[in-house]
C-alpha positions in Angstrom: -89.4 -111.7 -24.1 -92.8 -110.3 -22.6 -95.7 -111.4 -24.7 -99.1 -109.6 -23.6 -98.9 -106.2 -22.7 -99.2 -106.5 -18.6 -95.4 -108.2 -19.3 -94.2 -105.0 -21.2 -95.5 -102.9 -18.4 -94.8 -104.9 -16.0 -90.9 -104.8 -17.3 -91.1 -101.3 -18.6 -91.6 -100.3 -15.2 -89.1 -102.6 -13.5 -86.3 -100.9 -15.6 -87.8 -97.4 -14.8 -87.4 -98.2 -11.3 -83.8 -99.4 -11.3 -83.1 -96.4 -13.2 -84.5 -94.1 -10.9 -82.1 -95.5 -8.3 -79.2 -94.4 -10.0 -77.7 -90.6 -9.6 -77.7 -89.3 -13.3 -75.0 -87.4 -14.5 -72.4 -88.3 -11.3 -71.1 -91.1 -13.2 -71.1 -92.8 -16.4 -73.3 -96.2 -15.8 -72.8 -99.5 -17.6 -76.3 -100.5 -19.6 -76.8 -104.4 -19.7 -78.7 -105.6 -22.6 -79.5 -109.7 -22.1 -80.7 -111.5 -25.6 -81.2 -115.3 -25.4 -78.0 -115.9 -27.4 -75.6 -112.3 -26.5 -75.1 -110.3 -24.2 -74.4 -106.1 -24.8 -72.6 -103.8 -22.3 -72.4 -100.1 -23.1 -71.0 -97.1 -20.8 -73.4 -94.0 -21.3 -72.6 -90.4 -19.9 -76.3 -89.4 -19.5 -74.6 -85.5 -19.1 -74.0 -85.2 -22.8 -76.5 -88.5 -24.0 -73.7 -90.0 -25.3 -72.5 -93.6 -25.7 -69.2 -93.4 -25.0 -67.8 -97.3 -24.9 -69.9 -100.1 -25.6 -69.0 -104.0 -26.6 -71.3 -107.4 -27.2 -70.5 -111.1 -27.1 -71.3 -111.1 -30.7 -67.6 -108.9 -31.1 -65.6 -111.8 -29.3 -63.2 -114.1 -31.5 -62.5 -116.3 -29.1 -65.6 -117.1 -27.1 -65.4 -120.3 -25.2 -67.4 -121.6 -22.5 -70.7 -121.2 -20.9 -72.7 -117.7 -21.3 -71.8 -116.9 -17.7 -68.1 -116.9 -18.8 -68.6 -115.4 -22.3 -70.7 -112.5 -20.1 -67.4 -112.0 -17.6 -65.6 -112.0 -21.1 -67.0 -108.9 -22.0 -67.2 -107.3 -18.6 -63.0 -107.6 -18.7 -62.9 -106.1 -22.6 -65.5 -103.2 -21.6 -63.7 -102.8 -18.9 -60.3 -101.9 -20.8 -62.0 -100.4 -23.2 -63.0 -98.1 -21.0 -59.9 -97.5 -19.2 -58.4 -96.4 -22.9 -61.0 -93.3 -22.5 -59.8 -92.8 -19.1 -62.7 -93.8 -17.5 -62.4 -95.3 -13.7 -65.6 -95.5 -12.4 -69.4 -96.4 -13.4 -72.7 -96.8 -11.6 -74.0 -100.1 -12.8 -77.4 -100.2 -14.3 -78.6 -103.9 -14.5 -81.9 -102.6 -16.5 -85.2 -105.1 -15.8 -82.8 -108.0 -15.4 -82.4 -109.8 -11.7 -78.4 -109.2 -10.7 -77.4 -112.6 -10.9 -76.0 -115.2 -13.9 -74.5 -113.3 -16.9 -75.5 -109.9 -15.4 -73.8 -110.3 -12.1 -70.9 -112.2 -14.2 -70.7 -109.4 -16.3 -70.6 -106.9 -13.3 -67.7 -109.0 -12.3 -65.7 -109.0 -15.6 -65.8 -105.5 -15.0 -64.4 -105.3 -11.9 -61.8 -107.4 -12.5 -60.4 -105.3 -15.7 -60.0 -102.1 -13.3 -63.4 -100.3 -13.1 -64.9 -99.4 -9.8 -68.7 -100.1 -9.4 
């Protein structure tokens, strides 16, 4: 969590950036949200600003293991979750967060349950 305000802007503008990258409104994209204990995954389709599927670690019943492997966890249910709406493909927004650990583990849940990043 950033403490002084050169940290907030300093990450404010990180996530900016990574968001910039992205082509809005081709594709719904996967927001990753990182606390210290959970970790949130939601699909948004920035056409209608709309959440359309979205699931946390805090939801799992049976969550076993290291974070990383709670993280790919909830990759795989988002994943099928979002194969219910009939959604196939997502641009992957990894916020201010470095892809690697539980974000890239995440990324990878979602592969694995069928989505195409």
């Amino acid at each position: 969590m950033a403490t002084n305000r050169k940290d907030r802007k300093r990450s404010k503008r990180r996530t900016l950036r990574v968001r910039s990258s992205i082509k809005k409104g081709s594709l719904p994209r996967v927001s990753v949200f990182r606390s210290h204990k959970h970790i949130y995954g939601q699909i948004i389709d920035d056409n209608q600003h709309h959440t359309v599927v979205s699931f946390a670690s805090s939801q799992l019943e049976n969550a076993a293991g290291d974070k990383k492997a709670v993280a790919h966890m909830v990759g795989k249910e988002l994943a099928q979750k979002a194969k219910e709406k009939g959604i196939d493909r997502v641009l992957f927004d990894r916020g201010e967060y470095k892809y690697h650990g539980r974000v890239q583990a995440l990324a990878d849940g979602i592969r694995e349950g069928g989505l195409t990043i």
